[in-house]
N, C-alpha and C positions, 0 to 999 in steps of 0.2 A: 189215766196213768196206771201200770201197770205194777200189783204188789214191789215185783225187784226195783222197779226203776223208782218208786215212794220210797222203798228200804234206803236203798244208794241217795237219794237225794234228801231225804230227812237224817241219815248219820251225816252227810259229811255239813251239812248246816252246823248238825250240833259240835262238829270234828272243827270247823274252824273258829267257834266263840270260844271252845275252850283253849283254842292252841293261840289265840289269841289275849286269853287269862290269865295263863299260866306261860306267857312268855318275858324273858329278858331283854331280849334284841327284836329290834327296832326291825327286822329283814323278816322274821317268824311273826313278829304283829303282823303286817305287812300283808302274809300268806295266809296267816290266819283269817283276816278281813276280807282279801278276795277269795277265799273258799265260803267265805259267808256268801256274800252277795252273787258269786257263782252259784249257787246251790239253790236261791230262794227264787232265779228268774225262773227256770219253770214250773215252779211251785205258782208262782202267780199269772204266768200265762197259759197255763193248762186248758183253762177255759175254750180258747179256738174262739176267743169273741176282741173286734177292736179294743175295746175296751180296758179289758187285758192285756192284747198286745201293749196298746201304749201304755199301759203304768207300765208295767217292764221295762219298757224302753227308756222311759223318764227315769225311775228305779236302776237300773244298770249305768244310765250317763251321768247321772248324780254322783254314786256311789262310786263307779272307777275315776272320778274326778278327782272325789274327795281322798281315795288312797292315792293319786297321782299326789297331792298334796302334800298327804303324811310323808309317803316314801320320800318325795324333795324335799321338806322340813328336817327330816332326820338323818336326808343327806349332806343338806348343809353344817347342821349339828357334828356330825361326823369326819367334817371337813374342817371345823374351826377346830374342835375340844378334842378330836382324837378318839369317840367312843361312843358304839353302837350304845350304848346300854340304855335304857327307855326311863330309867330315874335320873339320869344323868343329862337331859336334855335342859342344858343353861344355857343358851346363844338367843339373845332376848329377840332376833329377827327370826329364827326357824321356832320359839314359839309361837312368838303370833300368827306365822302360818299353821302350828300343825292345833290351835285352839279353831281357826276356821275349817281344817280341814274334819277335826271334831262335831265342831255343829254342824257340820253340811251333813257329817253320816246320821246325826242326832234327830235334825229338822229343827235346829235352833233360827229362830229369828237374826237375822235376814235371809236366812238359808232355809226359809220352811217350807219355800210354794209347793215342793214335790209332793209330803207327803200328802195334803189330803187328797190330791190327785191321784194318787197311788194309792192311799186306799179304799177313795170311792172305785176305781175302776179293778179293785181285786173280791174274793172271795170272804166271806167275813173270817173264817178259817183261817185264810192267810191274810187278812188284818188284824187278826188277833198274835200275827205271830211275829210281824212286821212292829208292831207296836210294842209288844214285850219281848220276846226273845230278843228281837233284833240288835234291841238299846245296852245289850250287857256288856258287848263288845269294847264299844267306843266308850261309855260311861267307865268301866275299868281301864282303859289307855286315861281318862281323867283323873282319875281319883291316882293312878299311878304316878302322875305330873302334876298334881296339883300345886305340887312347892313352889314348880316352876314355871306355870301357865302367870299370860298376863291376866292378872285382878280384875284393871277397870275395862277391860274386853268382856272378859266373865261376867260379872256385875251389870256393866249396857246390855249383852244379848241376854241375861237373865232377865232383867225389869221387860225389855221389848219383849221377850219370847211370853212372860205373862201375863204381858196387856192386847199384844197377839191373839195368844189365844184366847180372850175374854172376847175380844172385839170377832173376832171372825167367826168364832160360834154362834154368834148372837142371829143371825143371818140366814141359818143352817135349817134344811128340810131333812135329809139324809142322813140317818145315825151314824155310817162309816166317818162322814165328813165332821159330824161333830165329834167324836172321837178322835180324828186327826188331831183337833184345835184342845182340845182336853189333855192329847198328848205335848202339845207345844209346850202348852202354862204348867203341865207337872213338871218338865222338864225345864222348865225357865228356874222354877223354883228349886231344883236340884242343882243348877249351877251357879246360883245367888251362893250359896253356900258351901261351896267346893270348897273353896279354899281356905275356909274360918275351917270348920271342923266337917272332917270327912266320914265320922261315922253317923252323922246327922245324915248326909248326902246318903249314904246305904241304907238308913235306916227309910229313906222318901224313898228311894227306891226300890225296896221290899214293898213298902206299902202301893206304891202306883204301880206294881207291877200283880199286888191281886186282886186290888178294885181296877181293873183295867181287865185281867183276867175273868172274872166276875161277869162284869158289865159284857164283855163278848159273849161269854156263855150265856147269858139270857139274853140275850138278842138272838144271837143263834138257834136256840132253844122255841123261843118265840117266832124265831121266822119275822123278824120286826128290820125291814128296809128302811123304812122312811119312819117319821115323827105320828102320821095317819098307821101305820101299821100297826105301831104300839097299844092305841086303842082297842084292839080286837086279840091283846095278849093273855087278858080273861081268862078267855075261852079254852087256851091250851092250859093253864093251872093259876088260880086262885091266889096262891101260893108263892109263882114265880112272881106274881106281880107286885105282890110285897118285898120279893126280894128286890126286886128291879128299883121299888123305891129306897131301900135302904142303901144300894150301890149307889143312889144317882146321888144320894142326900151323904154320903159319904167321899164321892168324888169332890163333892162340893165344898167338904171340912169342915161339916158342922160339929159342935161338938161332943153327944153320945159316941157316936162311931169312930172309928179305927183313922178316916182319914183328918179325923184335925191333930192328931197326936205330929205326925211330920211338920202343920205349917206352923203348929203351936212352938215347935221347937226351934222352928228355922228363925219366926219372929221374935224369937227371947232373943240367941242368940245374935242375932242385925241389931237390935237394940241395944244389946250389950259391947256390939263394938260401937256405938257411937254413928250406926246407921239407920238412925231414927227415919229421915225421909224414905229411904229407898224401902224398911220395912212399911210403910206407909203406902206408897207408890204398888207393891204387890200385894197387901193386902188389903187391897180398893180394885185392883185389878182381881181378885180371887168373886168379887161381888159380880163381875161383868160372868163370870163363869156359870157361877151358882144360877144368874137367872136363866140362864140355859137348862140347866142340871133339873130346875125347880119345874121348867115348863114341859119337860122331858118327864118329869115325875107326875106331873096333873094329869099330861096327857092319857100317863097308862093309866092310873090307877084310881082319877076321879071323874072318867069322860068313858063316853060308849064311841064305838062308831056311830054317826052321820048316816049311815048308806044299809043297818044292819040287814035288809033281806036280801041285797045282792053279795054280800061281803058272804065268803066262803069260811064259815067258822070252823076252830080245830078243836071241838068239845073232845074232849073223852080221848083222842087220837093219841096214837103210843106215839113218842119223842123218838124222834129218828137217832140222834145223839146220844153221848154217853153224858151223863150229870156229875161224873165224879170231879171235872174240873170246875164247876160252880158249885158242889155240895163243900169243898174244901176252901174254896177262894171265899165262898161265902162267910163263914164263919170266923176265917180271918179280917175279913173287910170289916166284921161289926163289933169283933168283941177284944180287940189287941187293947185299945186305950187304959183299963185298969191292970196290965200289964205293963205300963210305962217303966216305974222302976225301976222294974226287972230290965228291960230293954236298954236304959240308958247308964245305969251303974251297977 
């Protein structure tokens, strides 16, 4: 792909999350979301590999689904109450559509199959971009409706989306693919709590969007495909593999690092409304994760390769990549927690 034609098609990605952001009406979300998802199909089929091709294709049928969705939601909205306006959506039938039309952009449970398919068959580059960028979009159309989104719609695909993801990574050979299922269960637990308080919900989303960020870059970095590839991360820096551990062991929410500060909160929170099970039900489901996280963690950092004299090592080899997105994501993924606080009051 050609410098202008990366220019053009990396602005106008970032030209529709934000017009999407910072929009009122329901018709500019609308354009906003398909300037997004115009913009990222050939970012992910660049490649000129099957592969590619179909997540595209799954990626692009999904997604204009899902705005086919919103736009009718908020047309019927429009129809009953008399107003485009995107806080003003109260017609209790065009919510419950535009919550599913939400998760389908999300990859919320029952709506998830797309993504791991999409992102096993994209670039890690553009799984990394698919997985954060992507979610800014539709998480803000939530948090803007949260007054008026259905609850126990929220609440079911929250607990499914992270016992989903617990269950499906469990399984998993492929980093992109476990990452997919990482992304489900962050995001189950971002919707558990939409509607109690929504600065908790931003607060999970800041944090899974830099141990997410993180996690891409040292895999990237590493050159690390699969679960076997991790073993041989060594080789390329001593260093990264530490880091690698402290991302996975913070994906996980254990508590030194940055990611238990989000489920610590969410679970006060669910408890304090008198949802003792359901906090129960996801943080039993956050265990299905960890052991992923954990065997993901051994792999690199307490195991060799199996195969060392045919395995092509990368001693010493200059990083093709820039590190400034894991020298920054890093530091935030490990050390926010005695910052709490400040973060919450």
């Amino acid at each position: 792909m050609s410098p202008l034609t990366t220019s053009i098609v990396l602005s106008s990605l970032a030209t529709g999350t934000i017009i999407t952001m910072s929009s009122h009406h329901w018709i500019m979300a609308w354009v906003g979301l398909e300037m997004n998802t115009l913009a990222i199909i050939p970012i992910i089929s660049k490649q000129h590999h099957p592969r590619s091709t179909e997540a595209s294709t799954k990626y692009f049928l999904t997604q204009a689904a899902a705005s086919a969705l919103l736009l009718f939601s908020s047309s019927i909205n429009a129809w009953k109450m008399g107003t485009w306006d995107i806080t003003q959506m109260t017609d209790p039938h065009a919510n419950i559509l535009l919550t599913s039309a939400l998760a389908m952009k999300l990859g919320l449970t029952p709506m998830h199959f797309w993504l791991p398919e999409v992102l096993q068959g994209s670039t890690m580059k553009t799984a990394l971009i698919i997985s954060t960028w992507q979610k800014l979009a539709p998480m803000t159309l939530i948090l803007l409706t949260a007054n008026n989104l259905s609850t126990p719609m929220l609440l079911t695909m929250g607990v499914l989306s992270a016992l989903t993801g617990g269950w499906g990574g469990l399984n998993q050979t492929q980093t992109r693919k476990i990452m997919a299922y990482s992304s489900i269960a962050h995001l189950g637990w971002m919707v558990t709590i939409v509607t109690t308080l929504t600065n908790i919900t931003t607060l999970a989303l800041a944090m899974y969007l830099f141990m997410t960020t993180c996690m891409f870059s040292t895999l990237i970095l590493s050159k690390s495909k699969t679960i076997q590839d991790t073993t041989t991360s060594w080789t390329t820096s001593p260093t990264l593999v530490i880091t690698t551990m402290f991302t996975l062991l913070s994906l996980g929410g254990l508590p030194p690092l940055s990611g238990f500060l989000p489920k610590w909160m969410i679970l006060e929170e669910l408890i304090s409304q008198n949802l003792s099970p359901l906090a129960t039900t996801i943080a039993m489901s956050s265990l299905l994760s960890l052991f992923f996280y954990l065997r993901l963690a051994y792999t690199a950092t307490l195991t060799t390769s199996p195969n060392t004299t045919q395995t092509n090592h990368k001693w010493r080899f200059k990083p093709s990549t820039s590190n400034l997105l894991l020298t920054t994501s890093s530091s935030l993924m490990t050390m926010v927690l005695p910052l709490t606080p400040i973060l919450l009051y």
